[in-house]
DRENZAKE-534321 format. One record per residue: residue number from 1; x, y, z of N, C-alpha, C, O in turn. Coordinates in Angstrom, 1 decimal. Example, Ala and Ser with C-alpha at 12.3 -4.5 7.8 and 13.67 -1.06 7.14 Angstrom:
// residues 2
FILO  resi  n_east  n_north    n_up  ca_east  ca_north   ca_up  c_east  c_north    c_up  o_east  o_north    o_up
FILO     1    13.2     -5.7     7.8     12.3      -4.5     7.8    13.2     -3.3     7.8    14.2     -3.3     8.5
FILO     2    12.8     -2.2     7.1     13.7      -1.1     7.1    12.9      0.0     7.9    13.4      1.1     8.0
// end
This chain:
// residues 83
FILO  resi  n_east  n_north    n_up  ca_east  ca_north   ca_up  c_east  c_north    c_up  o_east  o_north    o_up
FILO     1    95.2    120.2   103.5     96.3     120.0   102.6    96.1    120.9   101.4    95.1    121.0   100.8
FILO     2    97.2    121.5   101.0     97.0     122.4    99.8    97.0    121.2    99.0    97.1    120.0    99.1
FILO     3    96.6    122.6    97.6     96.2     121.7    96.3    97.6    120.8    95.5    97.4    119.6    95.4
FILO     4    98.5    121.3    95.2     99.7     120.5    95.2   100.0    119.5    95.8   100.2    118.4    95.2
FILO     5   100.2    119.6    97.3    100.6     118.9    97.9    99.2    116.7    98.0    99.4    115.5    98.2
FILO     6    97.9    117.6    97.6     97.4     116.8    97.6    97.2    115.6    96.3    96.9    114.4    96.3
FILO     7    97.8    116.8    95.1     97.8     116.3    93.6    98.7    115.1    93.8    98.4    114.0    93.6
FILO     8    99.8    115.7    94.3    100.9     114.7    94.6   100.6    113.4    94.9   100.7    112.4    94.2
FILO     9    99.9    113.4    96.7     99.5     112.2    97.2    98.5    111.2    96.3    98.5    110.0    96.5
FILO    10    97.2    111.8    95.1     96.6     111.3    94.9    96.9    111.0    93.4    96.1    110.3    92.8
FILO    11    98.0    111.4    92.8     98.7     110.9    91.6    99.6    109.5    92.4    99.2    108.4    92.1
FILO    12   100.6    109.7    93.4    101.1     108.4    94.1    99.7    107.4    94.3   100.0    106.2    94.2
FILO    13    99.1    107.5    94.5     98.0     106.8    94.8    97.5    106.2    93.8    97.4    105.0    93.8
FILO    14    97.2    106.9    93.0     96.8     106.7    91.6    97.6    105.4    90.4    97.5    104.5    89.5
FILO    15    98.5    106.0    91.3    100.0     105.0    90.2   100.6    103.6    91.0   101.6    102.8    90.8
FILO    16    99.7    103.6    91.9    100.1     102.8    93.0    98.8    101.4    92.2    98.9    100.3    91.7
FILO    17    97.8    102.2    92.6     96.6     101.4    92.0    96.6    101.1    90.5    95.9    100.2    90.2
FILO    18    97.4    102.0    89.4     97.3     101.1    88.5    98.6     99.9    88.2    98.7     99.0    87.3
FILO    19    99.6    100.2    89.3    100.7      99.0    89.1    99.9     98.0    89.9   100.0     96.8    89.9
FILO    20    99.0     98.6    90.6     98.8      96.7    91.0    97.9     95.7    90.1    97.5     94.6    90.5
FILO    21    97.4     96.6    88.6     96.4      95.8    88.3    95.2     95.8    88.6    94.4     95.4    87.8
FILO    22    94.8     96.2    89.6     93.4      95.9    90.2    92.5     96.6    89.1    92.9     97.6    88.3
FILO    23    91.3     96.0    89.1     90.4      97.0    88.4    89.5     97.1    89.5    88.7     96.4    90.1
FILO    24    90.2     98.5    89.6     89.5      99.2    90.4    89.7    101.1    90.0    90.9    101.3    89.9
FILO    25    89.0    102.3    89.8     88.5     103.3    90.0    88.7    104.3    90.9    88.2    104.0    92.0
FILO    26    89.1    105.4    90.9     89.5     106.0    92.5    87.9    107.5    92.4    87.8    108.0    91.3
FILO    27    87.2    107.8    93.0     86.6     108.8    93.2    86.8    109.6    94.2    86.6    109.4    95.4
FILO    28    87.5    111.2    93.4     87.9     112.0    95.1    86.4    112.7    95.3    85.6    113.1    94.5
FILO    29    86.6    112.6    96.6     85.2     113.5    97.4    85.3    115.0    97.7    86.5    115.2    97.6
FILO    30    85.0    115.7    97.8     84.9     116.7    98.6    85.3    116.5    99.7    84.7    115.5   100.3
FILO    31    86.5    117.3   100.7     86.7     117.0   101.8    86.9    118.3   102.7    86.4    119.4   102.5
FILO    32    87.8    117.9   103.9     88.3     119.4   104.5    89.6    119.6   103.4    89.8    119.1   102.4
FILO    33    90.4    120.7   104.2     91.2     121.0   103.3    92.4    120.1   103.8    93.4    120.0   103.2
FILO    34    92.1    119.5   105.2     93.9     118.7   105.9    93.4    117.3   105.6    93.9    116.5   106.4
FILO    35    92.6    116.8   104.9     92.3     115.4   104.3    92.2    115.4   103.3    92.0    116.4   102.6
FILO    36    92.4    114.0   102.7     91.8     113.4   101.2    90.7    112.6   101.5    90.7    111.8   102.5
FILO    37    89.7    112.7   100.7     88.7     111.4   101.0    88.5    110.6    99.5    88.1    111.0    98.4
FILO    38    88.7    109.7    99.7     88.9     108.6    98.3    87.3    107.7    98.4    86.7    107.5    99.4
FILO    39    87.0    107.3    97.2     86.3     106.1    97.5    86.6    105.3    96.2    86.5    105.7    95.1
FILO    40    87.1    104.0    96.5     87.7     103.6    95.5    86.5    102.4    95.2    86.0    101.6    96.0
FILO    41    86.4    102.4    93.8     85.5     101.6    93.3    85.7     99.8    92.6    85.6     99.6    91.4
FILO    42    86.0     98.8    93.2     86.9      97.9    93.1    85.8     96.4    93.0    85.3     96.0    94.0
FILO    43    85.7     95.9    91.7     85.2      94.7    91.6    83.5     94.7    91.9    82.9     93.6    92.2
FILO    44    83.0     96.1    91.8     81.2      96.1    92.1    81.3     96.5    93.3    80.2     96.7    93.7
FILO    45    82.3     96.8    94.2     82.1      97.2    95.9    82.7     98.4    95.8    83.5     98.7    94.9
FILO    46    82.4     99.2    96.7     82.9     100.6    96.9    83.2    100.5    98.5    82.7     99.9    99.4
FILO    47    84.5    101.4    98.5     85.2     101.5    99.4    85.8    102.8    99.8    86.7    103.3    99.0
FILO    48    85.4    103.4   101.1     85.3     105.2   101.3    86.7    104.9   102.2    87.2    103.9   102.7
FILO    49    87.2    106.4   101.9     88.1     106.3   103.0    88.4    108.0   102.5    88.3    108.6   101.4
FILO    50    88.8    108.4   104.2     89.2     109.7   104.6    90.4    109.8   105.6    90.4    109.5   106.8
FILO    51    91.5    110.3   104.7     93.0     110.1   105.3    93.1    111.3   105.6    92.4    111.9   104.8
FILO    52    93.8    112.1   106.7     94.7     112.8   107.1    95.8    113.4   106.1    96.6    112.6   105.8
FILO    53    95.9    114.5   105.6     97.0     114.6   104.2    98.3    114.6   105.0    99.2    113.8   104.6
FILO    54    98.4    115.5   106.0     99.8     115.5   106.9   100.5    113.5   107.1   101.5    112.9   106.7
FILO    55    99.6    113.3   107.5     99.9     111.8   107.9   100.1    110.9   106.3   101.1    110.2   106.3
FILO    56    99.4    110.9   105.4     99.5     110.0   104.3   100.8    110.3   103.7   101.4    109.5   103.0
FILO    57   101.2    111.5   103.9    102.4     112.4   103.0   103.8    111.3   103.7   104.9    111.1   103.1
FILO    58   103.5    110.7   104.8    104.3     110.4   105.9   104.3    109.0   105.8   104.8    108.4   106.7
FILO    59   103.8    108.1   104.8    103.9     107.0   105.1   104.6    106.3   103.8   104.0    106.4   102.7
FILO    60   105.6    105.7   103.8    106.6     105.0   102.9   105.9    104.4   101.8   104.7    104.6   101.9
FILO    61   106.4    103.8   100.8    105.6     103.2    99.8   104.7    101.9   100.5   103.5    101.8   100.4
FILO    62   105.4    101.0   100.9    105.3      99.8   101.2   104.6    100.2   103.2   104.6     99.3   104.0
FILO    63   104.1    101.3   103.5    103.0     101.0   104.0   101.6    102.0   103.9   100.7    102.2   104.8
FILO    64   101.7    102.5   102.6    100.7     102.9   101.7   100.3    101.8   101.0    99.1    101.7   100.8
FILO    65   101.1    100.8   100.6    100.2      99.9   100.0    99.7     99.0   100.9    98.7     98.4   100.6
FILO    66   100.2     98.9   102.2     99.2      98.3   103.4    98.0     99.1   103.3    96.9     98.6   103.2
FILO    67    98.2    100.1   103.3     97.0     100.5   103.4    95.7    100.7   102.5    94.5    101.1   102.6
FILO    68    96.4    100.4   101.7     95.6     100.6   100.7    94.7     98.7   100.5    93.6     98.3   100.2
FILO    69    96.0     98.1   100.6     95.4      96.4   100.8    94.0     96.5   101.8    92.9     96.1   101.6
FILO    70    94.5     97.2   102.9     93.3      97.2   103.6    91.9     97.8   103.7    90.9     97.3   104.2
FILO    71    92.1     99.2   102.8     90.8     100.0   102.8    90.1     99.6   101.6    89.0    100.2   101.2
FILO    72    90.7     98.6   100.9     90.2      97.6    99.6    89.8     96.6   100.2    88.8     96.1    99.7
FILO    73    90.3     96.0   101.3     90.1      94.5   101.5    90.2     93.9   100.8    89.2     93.2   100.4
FILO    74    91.9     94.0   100.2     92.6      93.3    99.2    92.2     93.5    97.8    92.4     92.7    96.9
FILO    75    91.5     94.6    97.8     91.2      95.0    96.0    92.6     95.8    95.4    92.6     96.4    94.3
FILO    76    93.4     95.8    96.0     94.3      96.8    95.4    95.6     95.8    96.2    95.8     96.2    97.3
FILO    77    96.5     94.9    95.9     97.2      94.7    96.1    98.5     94.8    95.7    98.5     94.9    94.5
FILO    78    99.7     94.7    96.2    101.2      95.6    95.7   102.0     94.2    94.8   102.6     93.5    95.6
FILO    79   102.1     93.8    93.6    102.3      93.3    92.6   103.6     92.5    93.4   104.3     93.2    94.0
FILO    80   103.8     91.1    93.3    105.0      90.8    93.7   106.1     90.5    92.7   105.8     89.9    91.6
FILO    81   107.5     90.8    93.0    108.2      90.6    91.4   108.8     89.5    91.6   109.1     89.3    92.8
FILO    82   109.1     88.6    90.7    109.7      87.6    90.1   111.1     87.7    89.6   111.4     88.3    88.5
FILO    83   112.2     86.9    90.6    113.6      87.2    89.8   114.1     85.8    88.9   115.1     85.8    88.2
// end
């Protein structure tokens, strides 16, 4: 993933994790160039993860935040609104 294209994904990411509240930390890794690798630091647990850039670019808001519920195991959850 070029550099742009990954700024992108890991700024959405970024802004994802601070609307949900969580306190939680994102650390990028060193990776290849067609991945991101995160490890997100959430409540004293750390949590790695290595996505595909092609594929992450590809997934809607609302199942990025699945995924993200999950590679947290629920440290990072998508804020519910109130009407």
């Amino acid at each position: 993933m070029n550099g742009d294209r990954a700024k992108e994904q890991l700024e959405r990411i970024r802004a994802m994790v601070k609307e949900s509240g969580a306190d939680c930390t994102i650390e990028v890794v060193r990776g290849e160039l067609d991945s991101v690798h995160l490890t997100f630091h959430c409540g004293g647990k750390r949590h790695s993860v290595a996505w595909v850039g092609a594929w992450l670019e590809t997934l809607t808001d609302d199942n990025l935040w699945r995924e993200l519920y999950r590679v947290t195991l629920g440290g990072v959850n998508k804020p519910t609104t109130r009407n």
